[in-house]
N, C-alpha and C positions, 0 to 999 in steps of 0.2 A: 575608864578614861583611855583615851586610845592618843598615839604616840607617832605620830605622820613625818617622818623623814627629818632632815637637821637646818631645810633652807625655811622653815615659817619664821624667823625672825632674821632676815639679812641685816635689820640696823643693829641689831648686837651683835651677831658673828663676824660681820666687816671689820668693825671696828677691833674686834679681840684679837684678827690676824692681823691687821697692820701694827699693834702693839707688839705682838709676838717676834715681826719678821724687825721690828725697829730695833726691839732686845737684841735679836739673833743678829744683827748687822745685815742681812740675807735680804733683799727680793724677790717677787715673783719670778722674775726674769733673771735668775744667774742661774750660770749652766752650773751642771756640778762640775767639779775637778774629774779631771783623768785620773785612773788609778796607776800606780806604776811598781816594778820590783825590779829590784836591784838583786843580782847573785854575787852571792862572795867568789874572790879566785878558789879559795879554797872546794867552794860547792861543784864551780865548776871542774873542777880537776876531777873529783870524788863520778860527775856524769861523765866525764873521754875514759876514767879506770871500767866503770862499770857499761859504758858503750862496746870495748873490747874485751872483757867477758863474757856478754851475751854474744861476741859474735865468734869465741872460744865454743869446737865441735864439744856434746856432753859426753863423749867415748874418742876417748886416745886411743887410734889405730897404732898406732907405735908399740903401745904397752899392747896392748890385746895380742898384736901379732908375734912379739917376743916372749908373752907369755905361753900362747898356741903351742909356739914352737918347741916352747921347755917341755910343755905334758905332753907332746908327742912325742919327743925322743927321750922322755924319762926320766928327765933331769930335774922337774920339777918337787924342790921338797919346802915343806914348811915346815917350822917347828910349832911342835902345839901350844910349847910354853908361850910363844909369842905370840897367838891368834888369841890364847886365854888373854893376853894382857891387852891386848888391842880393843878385848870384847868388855873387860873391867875399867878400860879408860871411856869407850863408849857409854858404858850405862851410865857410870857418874857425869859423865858431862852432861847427859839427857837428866839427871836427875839434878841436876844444878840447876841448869837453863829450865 
């Protein structure tokens, strides 16, 4: 048996859409609605912070240049105890998140 498209019978499928579109309230002819979105203040506040972040340089000539300064004239010292701890708050955070 072979199976030719869905228009061989219009006087029963006419009929099951106009009962359909009766149920639905809905016509042929209604446009759909618009869609729309509303942003909270809040959301927007959260895009003007991260607007001026992105447009924050990713390298502080300020610090670079004050640091330059320290290892060229010598003065630059770090304590180890405090790099170790810098590096033990890093991995736990990385192994949290």
């Amino acid at each position: 048996m072979k199976i030719q498209g869905n228009n061989q019978l219009p006087e029963v499928r006419e009929p099951n859409l106009r009962q359909a579109e009766e149920k639905s309230g809905t016509e042929k002819t209604s446009l759909p609605q618009d869609d729309s979105v509303r942003i909270s203040s809040g959301a927007k506040e959260a895009q003007k912070i991260m607007a001026e972040v992105e447009k924050a340089p990713d390298i502080r000539e300020d610090k670079v240049r004050e640091l330059k300064t320290a290892i060229d004239a010598g003065t630059y010292n770090v304590s180890g105890e405090a790099v170790a701890e810098k590096m033990i708050k890093e991995f736990m955070l990385g192994t949290i998140i």
